[in-house]
Biopython code that builds the backbone (N, CA, C, O; Angstrom):
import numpy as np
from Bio.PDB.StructureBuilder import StructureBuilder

atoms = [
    (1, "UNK", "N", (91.712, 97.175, 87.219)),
    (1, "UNK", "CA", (91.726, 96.500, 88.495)),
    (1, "UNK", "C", (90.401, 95.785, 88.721)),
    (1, "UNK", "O", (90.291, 94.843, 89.505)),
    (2, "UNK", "N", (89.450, 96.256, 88.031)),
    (2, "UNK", "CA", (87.742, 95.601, 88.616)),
    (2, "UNK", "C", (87.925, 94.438, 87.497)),
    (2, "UNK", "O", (87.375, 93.371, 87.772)),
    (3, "UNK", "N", (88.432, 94.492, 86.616)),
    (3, "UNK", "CA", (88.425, 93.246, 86.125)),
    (3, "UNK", "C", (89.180, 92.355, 86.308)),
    (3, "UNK", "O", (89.035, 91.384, 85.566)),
    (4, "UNK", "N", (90.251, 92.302, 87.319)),
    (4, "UNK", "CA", (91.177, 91.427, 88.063)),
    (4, "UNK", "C", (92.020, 91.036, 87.110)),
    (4, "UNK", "O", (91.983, 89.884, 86.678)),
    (5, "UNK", "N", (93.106, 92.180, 86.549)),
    (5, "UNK", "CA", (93.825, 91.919, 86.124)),
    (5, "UNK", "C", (95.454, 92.543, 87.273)),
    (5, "UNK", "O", (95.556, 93.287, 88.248)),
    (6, "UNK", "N", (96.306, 91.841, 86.558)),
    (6, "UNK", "CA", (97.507, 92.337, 87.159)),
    (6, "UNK", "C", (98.147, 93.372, 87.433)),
    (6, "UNK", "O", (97.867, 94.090, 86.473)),
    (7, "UNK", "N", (98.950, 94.066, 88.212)),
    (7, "UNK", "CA", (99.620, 95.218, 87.892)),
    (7, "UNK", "C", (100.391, 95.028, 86.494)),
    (7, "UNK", "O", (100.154, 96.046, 85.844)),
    (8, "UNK", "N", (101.003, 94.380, 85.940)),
    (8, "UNK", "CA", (101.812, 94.180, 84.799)),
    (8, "UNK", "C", (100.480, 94.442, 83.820)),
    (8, "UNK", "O", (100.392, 95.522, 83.235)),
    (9, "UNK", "N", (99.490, 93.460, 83.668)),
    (9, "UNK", "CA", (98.080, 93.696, 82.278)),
    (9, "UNK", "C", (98.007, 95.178, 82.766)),
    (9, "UNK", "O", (97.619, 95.930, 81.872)),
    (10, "UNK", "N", (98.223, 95.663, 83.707)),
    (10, "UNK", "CA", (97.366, 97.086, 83.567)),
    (10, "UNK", "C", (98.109, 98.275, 82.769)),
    (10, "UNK", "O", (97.890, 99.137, 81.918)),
    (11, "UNK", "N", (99.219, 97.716, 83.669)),
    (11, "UNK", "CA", (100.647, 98.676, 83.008)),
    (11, "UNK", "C", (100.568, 98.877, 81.577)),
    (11, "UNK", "O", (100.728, 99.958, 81.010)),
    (12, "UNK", "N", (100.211, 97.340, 80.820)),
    (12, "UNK", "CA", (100.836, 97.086, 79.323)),
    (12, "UNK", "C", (99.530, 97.430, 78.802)),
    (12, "UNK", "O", (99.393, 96.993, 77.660)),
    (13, "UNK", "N", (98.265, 98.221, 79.348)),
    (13, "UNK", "CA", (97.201, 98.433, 78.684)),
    (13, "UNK", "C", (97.544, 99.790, 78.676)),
    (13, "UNK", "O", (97.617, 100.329, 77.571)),
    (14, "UNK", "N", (97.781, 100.490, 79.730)),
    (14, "UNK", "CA", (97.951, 101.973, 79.987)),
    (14, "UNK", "C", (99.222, 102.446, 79.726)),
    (14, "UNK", "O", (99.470, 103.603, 80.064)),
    (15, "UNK", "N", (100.220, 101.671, 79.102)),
    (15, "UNK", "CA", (101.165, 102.388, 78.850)),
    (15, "UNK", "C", (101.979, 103.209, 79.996)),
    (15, "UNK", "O", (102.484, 104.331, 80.025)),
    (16, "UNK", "N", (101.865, 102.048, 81.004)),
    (16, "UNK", "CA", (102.284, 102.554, 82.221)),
    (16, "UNK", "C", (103.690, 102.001, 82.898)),
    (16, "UNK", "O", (103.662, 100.784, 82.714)),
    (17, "UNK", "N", (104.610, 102.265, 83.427)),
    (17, "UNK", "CA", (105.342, 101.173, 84.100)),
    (17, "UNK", "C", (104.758, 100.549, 85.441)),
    (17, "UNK", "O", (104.279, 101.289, 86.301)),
    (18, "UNK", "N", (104.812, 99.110, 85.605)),
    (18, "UNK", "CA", (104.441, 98.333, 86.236)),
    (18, "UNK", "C", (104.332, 98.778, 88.271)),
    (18, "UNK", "O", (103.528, 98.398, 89.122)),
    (19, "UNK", "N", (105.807, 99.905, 88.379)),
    (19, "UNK", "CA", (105.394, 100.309, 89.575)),
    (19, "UNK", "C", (104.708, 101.901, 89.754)),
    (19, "UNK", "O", (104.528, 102.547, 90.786)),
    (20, "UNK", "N", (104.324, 102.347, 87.932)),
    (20, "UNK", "CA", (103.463, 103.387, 88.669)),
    (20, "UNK", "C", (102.211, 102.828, 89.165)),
    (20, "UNK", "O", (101.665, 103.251, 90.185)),
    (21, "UNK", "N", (101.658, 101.683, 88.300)),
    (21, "UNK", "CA", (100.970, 101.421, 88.305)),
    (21, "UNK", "C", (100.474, 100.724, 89.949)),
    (21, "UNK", "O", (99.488, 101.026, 90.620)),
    (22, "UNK", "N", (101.503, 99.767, 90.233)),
    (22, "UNK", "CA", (101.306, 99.481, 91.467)),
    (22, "UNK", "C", (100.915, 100.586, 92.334)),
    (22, "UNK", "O", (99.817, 100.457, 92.876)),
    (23, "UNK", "N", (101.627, 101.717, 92.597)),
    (23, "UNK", "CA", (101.912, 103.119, 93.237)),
    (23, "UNK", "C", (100.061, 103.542, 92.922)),
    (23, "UNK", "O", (99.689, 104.352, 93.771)),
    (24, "UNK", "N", (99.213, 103.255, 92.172)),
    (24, "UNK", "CA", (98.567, 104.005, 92.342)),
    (24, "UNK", "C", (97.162, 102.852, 92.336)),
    (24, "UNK", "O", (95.966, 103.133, 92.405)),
    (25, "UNK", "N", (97.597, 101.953, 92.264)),
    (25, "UNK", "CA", (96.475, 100.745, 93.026)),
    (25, "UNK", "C", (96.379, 100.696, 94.298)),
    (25, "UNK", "O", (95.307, 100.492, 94.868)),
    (26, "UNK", "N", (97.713, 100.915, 95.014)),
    (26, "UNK", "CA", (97.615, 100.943, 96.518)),
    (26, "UNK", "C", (96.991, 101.831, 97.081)),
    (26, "UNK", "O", (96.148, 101.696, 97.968)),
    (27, "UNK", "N", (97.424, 102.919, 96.531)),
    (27, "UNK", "CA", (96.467, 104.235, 96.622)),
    (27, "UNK", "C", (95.345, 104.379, 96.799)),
    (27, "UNK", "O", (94.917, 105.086, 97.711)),
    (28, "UNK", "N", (94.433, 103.603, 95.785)),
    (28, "UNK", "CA", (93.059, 103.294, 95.531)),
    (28, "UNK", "C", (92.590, 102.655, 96.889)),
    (28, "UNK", "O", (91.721, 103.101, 97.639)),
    (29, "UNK", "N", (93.365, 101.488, 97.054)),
    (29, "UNK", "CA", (93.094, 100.477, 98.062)),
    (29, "UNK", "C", (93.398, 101.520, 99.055)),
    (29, "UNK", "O", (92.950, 102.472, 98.415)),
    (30, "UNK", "N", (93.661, 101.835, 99.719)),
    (30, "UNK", "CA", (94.114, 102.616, 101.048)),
    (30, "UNK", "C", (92.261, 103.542, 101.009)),
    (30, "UNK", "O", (91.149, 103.376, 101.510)),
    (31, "UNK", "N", (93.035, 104.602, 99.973)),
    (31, "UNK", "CA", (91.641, 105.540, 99.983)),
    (31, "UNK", "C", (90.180, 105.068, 100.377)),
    (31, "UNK", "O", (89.284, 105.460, 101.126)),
    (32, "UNK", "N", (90.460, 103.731, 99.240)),
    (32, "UNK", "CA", (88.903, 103.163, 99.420)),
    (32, "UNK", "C", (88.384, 102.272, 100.808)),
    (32, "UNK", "O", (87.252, 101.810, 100.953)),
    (33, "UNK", "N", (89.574, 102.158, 101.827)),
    (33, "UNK", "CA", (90.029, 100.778, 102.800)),
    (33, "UNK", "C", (90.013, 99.633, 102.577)),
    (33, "UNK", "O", (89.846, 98.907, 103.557)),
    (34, "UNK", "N", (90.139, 99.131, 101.537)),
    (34, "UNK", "CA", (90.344, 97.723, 101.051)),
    (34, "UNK", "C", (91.374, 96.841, 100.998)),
    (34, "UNK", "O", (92.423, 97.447, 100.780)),
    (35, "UNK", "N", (91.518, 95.721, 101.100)),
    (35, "UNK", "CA", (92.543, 95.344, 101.539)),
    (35, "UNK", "C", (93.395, 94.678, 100.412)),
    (35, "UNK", "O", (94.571, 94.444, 100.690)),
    (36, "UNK", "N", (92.928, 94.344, 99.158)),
    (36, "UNK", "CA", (93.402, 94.115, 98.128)),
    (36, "UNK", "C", (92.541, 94.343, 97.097)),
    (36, "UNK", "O", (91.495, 94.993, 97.095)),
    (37, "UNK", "N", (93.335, 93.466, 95.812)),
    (37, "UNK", "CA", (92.381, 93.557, 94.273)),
    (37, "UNK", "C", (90.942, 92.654, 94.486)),
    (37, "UNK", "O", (89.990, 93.054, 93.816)),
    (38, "UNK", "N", (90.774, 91.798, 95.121)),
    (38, "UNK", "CA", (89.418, 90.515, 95.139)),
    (38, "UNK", "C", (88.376, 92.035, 96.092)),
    (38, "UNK", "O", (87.241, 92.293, 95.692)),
    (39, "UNK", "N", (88.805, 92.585, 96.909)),
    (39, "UNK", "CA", (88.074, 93.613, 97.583)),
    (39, "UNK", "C", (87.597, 94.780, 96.300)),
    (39, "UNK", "O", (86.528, 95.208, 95.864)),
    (40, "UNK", "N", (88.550, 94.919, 96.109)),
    (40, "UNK", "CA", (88.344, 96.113, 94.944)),
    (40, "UNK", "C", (87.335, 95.467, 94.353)),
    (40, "UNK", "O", (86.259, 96.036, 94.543)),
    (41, "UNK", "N", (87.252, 94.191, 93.509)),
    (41, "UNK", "CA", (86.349, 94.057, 92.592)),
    (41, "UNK", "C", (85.138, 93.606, 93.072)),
    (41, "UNK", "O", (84.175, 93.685, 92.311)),
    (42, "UNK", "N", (84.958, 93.066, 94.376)),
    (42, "UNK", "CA", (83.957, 92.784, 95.193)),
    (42, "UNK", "C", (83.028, 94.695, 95.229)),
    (42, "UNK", "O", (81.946, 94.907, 94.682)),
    (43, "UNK", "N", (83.654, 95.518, 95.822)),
    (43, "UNK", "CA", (83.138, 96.424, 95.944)),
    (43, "UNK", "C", (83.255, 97.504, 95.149)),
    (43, "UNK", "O", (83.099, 98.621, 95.641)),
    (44, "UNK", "N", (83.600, 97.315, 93.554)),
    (44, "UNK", "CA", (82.683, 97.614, 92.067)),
    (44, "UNK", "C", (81.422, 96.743, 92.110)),
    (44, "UNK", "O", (80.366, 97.376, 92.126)),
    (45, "UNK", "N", (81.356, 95.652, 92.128)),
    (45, "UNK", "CA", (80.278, 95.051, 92.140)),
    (45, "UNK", "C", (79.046, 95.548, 92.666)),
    (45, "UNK", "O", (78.028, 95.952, 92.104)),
    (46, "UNK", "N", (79.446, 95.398, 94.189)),
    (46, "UNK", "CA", (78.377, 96.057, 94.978)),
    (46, "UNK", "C", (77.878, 97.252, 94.667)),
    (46, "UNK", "O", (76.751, 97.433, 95.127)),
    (47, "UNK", "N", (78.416, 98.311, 93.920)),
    (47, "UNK", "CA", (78.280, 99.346, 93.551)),
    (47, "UNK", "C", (77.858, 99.779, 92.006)),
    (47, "UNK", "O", (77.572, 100.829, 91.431)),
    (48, "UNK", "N", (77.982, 98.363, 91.656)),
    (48, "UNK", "CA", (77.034, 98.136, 90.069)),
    (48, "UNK", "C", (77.828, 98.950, 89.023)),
    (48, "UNK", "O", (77.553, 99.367, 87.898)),
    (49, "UNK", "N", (78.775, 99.008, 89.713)),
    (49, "UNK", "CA", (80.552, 99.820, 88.285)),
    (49, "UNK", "C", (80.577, 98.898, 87.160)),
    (49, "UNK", "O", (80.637, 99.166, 85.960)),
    (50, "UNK", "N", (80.505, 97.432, 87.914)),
    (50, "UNK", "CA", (80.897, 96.462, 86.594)),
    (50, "UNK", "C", (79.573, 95.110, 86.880)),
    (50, "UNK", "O", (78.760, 94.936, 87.787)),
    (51, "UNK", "N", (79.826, 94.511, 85.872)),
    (51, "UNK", "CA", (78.660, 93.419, 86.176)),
    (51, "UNK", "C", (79.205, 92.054, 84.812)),
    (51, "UNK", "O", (79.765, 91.973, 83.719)),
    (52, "UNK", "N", (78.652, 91.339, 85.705)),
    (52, "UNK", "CA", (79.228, 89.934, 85.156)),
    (52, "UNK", "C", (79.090, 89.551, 83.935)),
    (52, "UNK", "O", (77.938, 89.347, 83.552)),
    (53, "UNK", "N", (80.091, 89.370, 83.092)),
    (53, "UNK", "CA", (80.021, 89.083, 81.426)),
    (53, "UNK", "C", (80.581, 90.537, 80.722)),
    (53, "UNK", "O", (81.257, 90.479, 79.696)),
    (54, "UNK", "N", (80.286, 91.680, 81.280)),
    (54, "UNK", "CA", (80.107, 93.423, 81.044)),
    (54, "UNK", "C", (81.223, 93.659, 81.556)),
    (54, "UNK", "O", (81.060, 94.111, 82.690)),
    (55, "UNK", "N", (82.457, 93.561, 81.230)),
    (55, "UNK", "CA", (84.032, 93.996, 82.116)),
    (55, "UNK", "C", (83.758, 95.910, 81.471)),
    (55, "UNK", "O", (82.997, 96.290, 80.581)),
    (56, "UNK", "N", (84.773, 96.796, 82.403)),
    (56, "UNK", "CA", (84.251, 97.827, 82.111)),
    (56, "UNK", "C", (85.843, 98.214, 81.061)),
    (56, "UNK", "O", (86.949, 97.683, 81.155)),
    (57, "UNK", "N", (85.353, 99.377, 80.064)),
    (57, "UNK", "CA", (86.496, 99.088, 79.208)),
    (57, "UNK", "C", (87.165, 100.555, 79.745)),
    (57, "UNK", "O", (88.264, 100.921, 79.330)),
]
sb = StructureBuilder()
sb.init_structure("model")
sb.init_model(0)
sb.init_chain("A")
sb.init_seg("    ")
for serial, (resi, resn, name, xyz) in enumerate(atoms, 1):
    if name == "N":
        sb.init_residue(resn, " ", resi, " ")
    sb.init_atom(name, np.array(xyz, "f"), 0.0, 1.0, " ", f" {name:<3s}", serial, name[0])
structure = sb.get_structure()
């Protein structure tokens, strides 16, 4: 998600289906109060999780 990929890229990285995956992004977002994925990766940033060029693997 901090690297702004899709629910589908995430799914097909993790071997996940596309609405667990959703199911547990929202999750994130709720927990964290964010209001989407551009938030999410805004606030990895701020928090120095990921950094530009450096996607986290």
């Amino acid at each position: 998600m901090a690297r702004g990929e899709s629910n589908a890229e995430i799914a097909g990285t993790l071997y996940l289906s596309e609405a667990t995956v959703k199911t547990h992004v929202g999750r994130v977002l709720a927990k964290l109060g964010l209001r989407d994925g551009v938030q999410a990766v805004i606030w990895a940033y701020e928090r120095r999780l990921i950094r530009p060029g450096h996607p986290p693997r």
